[in-house]
Each structure stands twice: as structure tokens, then as C-alpha cells.
C-alpha positions in Angstrom: 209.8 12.6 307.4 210.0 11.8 303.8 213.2 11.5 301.8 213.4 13.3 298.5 215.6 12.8 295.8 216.8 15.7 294.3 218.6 17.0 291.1 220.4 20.1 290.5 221.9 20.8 287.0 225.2 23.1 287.2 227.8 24.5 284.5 230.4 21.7 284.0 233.3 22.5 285.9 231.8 23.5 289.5 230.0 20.4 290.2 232.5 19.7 293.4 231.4 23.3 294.3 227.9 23.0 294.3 228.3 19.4 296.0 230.2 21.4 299.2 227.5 24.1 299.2 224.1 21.6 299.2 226.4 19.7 302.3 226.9 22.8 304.0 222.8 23.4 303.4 222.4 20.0 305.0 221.6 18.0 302.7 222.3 13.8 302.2 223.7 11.6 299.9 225.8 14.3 298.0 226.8 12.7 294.5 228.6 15.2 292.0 227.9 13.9 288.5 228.9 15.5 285.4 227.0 18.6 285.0 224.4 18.2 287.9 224.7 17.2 291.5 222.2 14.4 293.1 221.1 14.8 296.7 217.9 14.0 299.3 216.2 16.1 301.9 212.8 17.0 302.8 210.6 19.6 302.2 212.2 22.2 303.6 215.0 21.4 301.3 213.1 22.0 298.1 213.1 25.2 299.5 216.2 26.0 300.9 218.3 25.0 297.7 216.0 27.1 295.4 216.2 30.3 297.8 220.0 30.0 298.9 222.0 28.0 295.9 224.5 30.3 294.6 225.7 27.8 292.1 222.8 25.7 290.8 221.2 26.2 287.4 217.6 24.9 289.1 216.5 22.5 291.7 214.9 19.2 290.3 212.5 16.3 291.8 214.0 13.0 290.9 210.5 11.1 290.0 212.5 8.0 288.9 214.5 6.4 286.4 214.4 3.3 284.5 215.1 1.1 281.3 213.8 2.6 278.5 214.8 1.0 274.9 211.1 1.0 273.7 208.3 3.3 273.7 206.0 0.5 275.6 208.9 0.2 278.1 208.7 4.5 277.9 205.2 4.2 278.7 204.8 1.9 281.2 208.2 3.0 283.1 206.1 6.6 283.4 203.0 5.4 284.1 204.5 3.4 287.0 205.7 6.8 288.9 204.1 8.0 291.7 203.4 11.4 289.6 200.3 12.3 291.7 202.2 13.1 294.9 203.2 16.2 293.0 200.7 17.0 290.7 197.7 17.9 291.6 194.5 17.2 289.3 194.1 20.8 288.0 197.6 21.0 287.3 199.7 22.1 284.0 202.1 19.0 283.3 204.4 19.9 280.2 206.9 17.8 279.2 210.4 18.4 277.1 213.6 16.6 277.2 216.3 15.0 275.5 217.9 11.8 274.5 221.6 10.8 273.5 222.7 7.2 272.5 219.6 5.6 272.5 217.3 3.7 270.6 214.8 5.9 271.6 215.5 9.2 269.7 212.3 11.0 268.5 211.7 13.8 271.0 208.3 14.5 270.0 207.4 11.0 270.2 209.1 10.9 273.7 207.1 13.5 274.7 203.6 12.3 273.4 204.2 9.2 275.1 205.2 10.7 278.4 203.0 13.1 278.6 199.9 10.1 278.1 201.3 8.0 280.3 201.3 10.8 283.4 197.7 11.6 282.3 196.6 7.7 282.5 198.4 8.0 285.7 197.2 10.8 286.7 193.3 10.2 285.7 193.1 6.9 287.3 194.5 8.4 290.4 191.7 10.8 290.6 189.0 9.5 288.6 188.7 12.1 285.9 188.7 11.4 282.6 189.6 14.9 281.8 192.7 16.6 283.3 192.1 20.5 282.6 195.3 21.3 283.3 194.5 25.2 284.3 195.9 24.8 287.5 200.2 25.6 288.5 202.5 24.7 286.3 204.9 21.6 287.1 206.9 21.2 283.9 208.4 17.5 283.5 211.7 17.3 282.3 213.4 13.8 280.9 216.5 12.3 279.8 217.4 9.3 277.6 220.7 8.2 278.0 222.0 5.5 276.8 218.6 3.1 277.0 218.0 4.6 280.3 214.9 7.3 281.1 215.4 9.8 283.8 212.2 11.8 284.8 212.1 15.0 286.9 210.0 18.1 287.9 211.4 21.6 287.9 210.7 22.9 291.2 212.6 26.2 289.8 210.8 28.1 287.1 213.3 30.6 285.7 216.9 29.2 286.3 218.5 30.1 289.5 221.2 32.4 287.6 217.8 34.9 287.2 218.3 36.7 290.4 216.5 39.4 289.3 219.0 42.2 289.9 220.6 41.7 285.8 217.6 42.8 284.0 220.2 44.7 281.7 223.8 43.7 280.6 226.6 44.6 278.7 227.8 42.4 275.8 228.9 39.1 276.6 227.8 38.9 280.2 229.0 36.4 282.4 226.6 34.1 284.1 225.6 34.6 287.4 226.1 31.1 288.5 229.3 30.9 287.1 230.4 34.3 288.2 229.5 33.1 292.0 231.9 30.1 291.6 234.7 32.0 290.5 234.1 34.2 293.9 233.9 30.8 295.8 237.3 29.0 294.8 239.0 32.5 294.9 237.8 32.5 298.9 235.8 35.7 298.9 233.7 34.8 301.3 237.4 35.4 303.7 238.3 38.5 301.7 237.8 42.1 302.5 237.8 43.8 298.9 237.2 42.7 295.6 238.2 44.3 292.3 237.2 44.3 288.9 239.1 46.0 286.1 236.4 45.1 283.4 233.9 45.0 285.3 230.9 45.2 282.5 227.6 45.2 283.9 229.4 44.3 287.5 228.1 40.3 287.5 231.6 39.7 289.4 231.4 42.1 291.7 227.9 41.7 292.7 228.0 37.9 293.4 230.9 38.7 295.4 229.6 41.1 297.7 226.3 38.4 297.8 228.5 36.0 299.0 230.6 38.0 301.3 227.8 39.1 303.4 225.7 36.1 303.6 222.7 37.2 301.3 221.0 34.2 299.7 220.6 35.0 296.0 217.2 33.5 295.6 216.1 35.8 298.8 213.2 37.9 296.7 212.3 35.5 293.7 209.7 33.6 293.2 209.9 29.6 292.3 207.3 27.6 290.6 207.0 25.2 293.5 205.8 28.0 295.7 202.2 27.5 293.5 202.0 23.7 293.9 199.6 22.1 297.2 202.2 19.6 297.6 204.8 22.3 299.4 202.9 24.0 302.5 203.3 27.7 302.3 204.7 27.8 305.5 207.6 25.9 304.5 208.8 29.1 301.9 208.1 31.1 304.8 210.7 29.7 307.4 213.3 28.9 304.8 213.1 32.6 304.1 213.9 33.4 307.6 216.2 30.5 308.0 218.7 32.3 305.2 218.3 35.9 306.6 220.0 34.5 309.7 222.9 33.8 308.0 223.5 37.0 306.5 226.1 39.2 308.2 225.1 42.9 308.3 228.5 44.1 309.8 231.1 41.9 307.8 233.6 45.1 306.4 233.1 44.2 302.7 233.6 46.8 299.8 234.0 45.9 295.6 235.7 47.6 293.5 235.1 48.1 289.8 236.1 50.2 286.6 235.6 49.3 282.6 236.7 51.8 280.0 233.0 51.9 278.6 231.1 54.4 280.9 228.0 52.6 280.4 229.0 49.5 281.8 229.9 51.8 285.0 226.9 53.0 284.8 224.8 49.5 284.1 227.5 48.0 287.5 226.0 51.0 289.7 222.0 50.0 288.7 222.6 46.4 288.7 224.2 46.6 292.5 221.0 48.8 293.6 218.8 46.7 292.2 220.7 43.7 293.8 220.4 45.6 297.8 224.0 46.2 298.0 224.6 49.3 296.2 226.7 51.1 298.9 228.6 48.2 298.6 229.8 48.7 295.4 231.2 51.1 293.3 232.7 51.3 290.1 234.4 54.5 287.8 235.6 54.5 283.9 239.0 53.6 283.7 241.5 51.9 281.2 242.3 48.5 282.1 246.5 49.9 281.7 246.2 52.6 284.3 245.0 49.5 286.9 247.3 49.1 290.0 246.5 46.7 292.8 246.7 49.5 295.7 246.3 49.1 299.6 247.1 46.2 301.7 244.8 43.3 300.1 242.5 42.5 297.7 241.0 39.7 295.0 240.6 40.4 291.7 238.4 39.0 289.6 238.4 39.3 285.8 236.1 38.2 282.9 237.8 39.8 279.9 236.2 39.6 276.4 237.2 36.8 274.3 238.4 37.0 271.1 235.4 34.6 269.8 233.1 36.9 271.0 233.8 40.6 271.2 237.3 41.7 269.7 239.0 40.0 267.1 241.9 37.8 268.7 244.8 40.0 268.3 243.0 42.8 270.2 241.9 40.4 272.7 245.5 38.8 273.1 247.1 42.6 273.7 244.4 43.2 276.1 245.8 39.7 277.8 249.6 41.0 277.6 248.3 44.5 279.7 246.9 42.4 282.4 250.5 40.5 283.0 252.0 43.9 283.3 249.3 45.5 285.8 248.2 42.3 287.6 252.0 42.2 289.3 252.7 39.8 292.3 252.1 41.4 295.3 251.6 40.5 299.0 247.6 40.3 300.0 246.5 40.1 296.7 245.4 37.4 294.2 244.4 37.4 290.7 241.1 35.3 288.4 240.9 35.7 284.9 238.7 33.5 283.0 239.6 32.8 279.3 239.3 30.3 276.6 242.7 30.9 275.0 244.8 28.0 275.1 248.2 30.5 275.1 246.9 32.3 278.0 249.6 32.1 280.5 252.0 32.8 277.7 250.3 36.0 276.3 250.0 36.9 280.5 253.7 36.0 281.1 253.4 33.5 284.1 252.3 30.5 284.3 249.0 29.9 287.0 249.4 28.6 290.7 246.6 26.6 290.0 243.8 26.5 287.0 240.5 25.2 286.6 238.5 23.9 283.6 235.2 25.8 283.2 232.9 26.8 280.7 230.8 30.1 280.3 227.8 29.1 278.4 229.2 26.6 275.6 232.4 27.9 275.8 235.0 26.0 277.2 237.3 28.1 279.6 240.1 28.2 282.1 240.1 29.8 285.1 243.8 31.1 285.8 244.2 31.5 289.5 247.5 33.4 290.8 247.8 33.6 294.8 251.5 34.8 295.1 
């Protein structure tokens, strides 16, 4: 069966994560790159990643990569891709990209000139001389790095963080990706209970309860590559099936959640309906200083607004100083909170059992992990 090389962009930080997950999935030749992770499979791969990757922005066909420090060398390094085993001769075939310490730095000429080279290609291949382009969309994405042209196709559509259940949120939402990470290296998946002090529009105790019970995020969505003839039908189909036998109806799994803003309670208790694991989930309006980590275990997880974003820095530094004093050591439970303050652990009064670079967005972050 046919290898194919695949590319799947990811929030800098969790690369390693999303490498474990595509080799739990199966997949070969796992490389973690900064910001993405390259790997092969087959069909049913393309598939598989987009419907059960917790942790990917999208899922990518590597076309190819070559030299690229002129536009003839642009051209003809395009034109030379086997585009037509995609793209079919009705289809849509837009192109955007980027490019970073190269001599080639004009993005509109970049695109021009891909986009007539896969059209040459393309035409010759099927002996048009018009390509209407009515048909599915396959969007071309490029990089130019450093003299050197990467080409891909988004198999995707809307990014993988788009689960559909977050059609609302409360300010400064957490993404979804990023949110599911967090759940991942605080071993959820093991845990019974997960709770949420600030819970906002309940991203982190959604993903949690996602991952807890097995339930591929990407279960209900739709992905572009479900409209292209290159991907049978049939292959959607069984990969559906394929992750509903990994969920696990019976796992004990409850998540916990309260914010001081009783529309955020609210906008938790629609977003977990919406996501299929509303009894799962509740959530009640509650101050952040009347938190106590009660019964025998537990993981909490907290995104607290940032200074830079929602309160001004003194506010947000108090609200850091209340979670030291409620977040107390205790046996069976462990403590997340995500920040960019560089005085964290100081503001919190203990230093982390183990941190982790991340960023939310732009935003460069630490995650502050305390297991004892």
C-alpha cells in the first residue's frame, strides 16, 4: 500500500506529545520538529489523525520539498510534483504561504507562481486547457525557509482545535489543543476527577473528560478531505468505527468546575452538552479563595487570566498568591496552572516539581506542574 508523508503543525511546546500520540495511532517515521510533527501512513491514516488527534492544529500532505532561491527554480520545483494524485481536474486549488530567510520573499509573487505551475501541471495531466476549479476545495499551503520550498495540502479544513462543541467562550479562552496537552502530561487519562477553579467556558474540563473516556475529538466534524475522489468514502467510514472502539463507556470519570462569573458556569454547562458529556461535568459559581481540594484524589487544572490580557498585573499577581494558599500539598492530588509570569513560583510560594515551556496563542507560557 502506498506510503504517505504527512505533516501536522502543533503549538510549540507539545511537539514530543503529539509525536507519542500519532505512534500510538500507528503511524511511521515519527519526527518531532519545531512546531509540527512529520510522519507516513496510508489512507486510512489521513483519516484517523484528522478524526482522533487531540493535539494537532491540522493534518497536512507533504507533496515535496525542494531548492527554491529563484522563481524559475519555484516554478519548476512545483511543476515537477505529482499534484494530480490529489487534485482532481474540477477541483479548487488555492494557494497561501510564507517565507523567512530567503531570497525569495514576495508572497504574492510566490503564490502566482505556484499556483501556475500546479495549473501547467495539472492541465497537461488532463488535457484541458481550462481548469474550472468548481469542484472540492484542496487548499495548497507552502513554506520558504531558508532557500528551501515546502509544499503541502490541508487535508483539514477548519483546524483541529474546532471541535465544534466551543461555539461560545468566555474572554481569553484557552485553545483546545493546548488545553488537551495540559490534560495529557498531567496523566488524566489515569485520573478519576478533575477540577477547575476558573473554569471559564470549561475548555479544561471538557478535553479532560474527552480524553478520559476515550472519545476522539474529531468524532462528528467534517474534514475537507472527506470531499476529494482521491480518499474512498469508505475509508472515513471505518476510521469512524475504528475510534468508537476505543472509547470507554464505563471508565468512573467526573470534572469539576466553578469560576466566580456565573456566566462562564453557565457557558461550561452548554459547552459540555454540546460536547456529549454533559453528565460528566458540572460546574457552580464560586470564588477561587473558598476552593479546597476535598476527597481522596483529584487533578487540577488551571488557566488563570493573565495580566496581559484580562486584569492588570497586580490583580492578576494576587489572584496567583490565592492559589498558593488554596492549592495546598496534599496526598492524591496534583496541581497545572499555566502562566506567562516569569515570578510565578514566587508569587505561588513553591517552586514547581517540574515545568514545561508552552505557548497559548503567541504567548509564551509555563506550565507549573506540582505532584506532591
Amino acid at each position: 500500500m502506498e506510503k504517505i508523508q504527512f505533516c501536522a503543525p502543533c503549538l510549540f511546546g507539545i511537539e514530543g506529545v503529539l509525536a507519542d500520540e500519532m505512534r500510538r495511532m500507528g503511524a511511521e517515521d515519527v519526527i518531532a520538529e519545531n512546531g509540527r510533527v512529520k510522519f507516513s501512513g496510508d489512507m486510512a491514516m489521513l483519516a484517523r489523525a484528522n478524526i482522533g488527534s487531540r493535539y494537532a492544529e491540522r493534518i497536512q500532505i507533504l507533496v515535496g520539498s525542494f531548492p527554491a532561491r529563484t522563481f524559475d527554480e519555484l516554478f519548476e520545483g512545483v511543476k515537477a510534483l505529482p499534484w494530480e494524485r490529489w487534485i482532481d481536474k474540477s477541483a479548487a486549488f488555492p494557494v497561501k504561504g510564507w517565507a523567512l530567510n530567503s531570497a525569495l520573499h514576495s508572497i504574492p509573487d510566490c503564490q502566482s507562481i505556484i499556483k501556475k505551475a500546479v495549473a501547467d501541471r495539472l492541465s497537461a495531466r488532463y488535457g484541458l486547457n481550462w481548469l474550472e476549479e468548481t469542484g472540492s476545495v484542496h487548499q495548497i499551503q507552502f513554506t520558504i525557509l531558508q532557500d528551501t520550498a515546502t509544499l503541502l495540502l490541508d487535508t483539514s479544513g477548519a483546524g483541529l482545535h474546532k471541535r465544534g462543541y466551543r461555539r461560545e467562550s468566555g474572554g481569553a479562552p484557552i485553545k483546545e489543543t493546548l488545553a488537551a496537552a495540559i490534560a495529557d502530561l498531567m496523566r488524566v487519562r489515569k485520573a478519576d476527577r478533575v477540577l477547575d477553579p476558573c473554569c471559564g467556558s470549561g475548555t479544561m474540563l471538557i478535553e479532560s473528560a474527552l480524553a478520559a473516556k476515550g472519545i476522539a475529538p474529531g468524532r462528528f466534524r467534517r474534514f475537507s478531505a472527506m470531499d476529494w475522489e482521491a480518499v474512498p468514502a469508505d475509508i472515513w467510514r471505518s476510521e469512524r468505527e475504528r475510534a468508537r472502539s476505543f472509547e470507554r463507556p464505563d471508565r468512573s470519570f467526573t470534572a469539576v468546575g466553578s469560576d466566580i462569573d456565573p456566566q462562564a458556569v453557565k457557558l461550561t454547562l452548554d459547552n459540555a452538552m454540546k460536547a456529549g458529556i454533559g453528565p460528566l461535568v458540572s460546574a457552580t459559581p464560586g470564588d477561587l479563595k473558598d476552593f479546597r481540594p476535598e476527597g481522596e484524589s483529584g487533578v487540577v487544572l488551571c488557566n488563570p487570566p493573565y495580566g496581559e490580557r484580562l486584569l492588570d498585573v497586580k490583580a492578576a499577581e494576587e489572584l496567583y498568591r490565592q492559589m498558593g494558599r488554596v492549592f495546598v500539598p496534599k496526598k492524591g492530588f496534583s496541581y497545572a496552572i499555566i502562566s506567562p509570569h516569569e515570578d510565578f513560583e514566587t508569587l505561588f510560594g513553591r517552586r514547581a516539581d517540574k515545568r514545561r515551556k508552552l505557548y497559548n496563542g503567541m504567548l509564551k507560557c509555563q506550565l507549573y506542574m506540582y505532584f506532591k
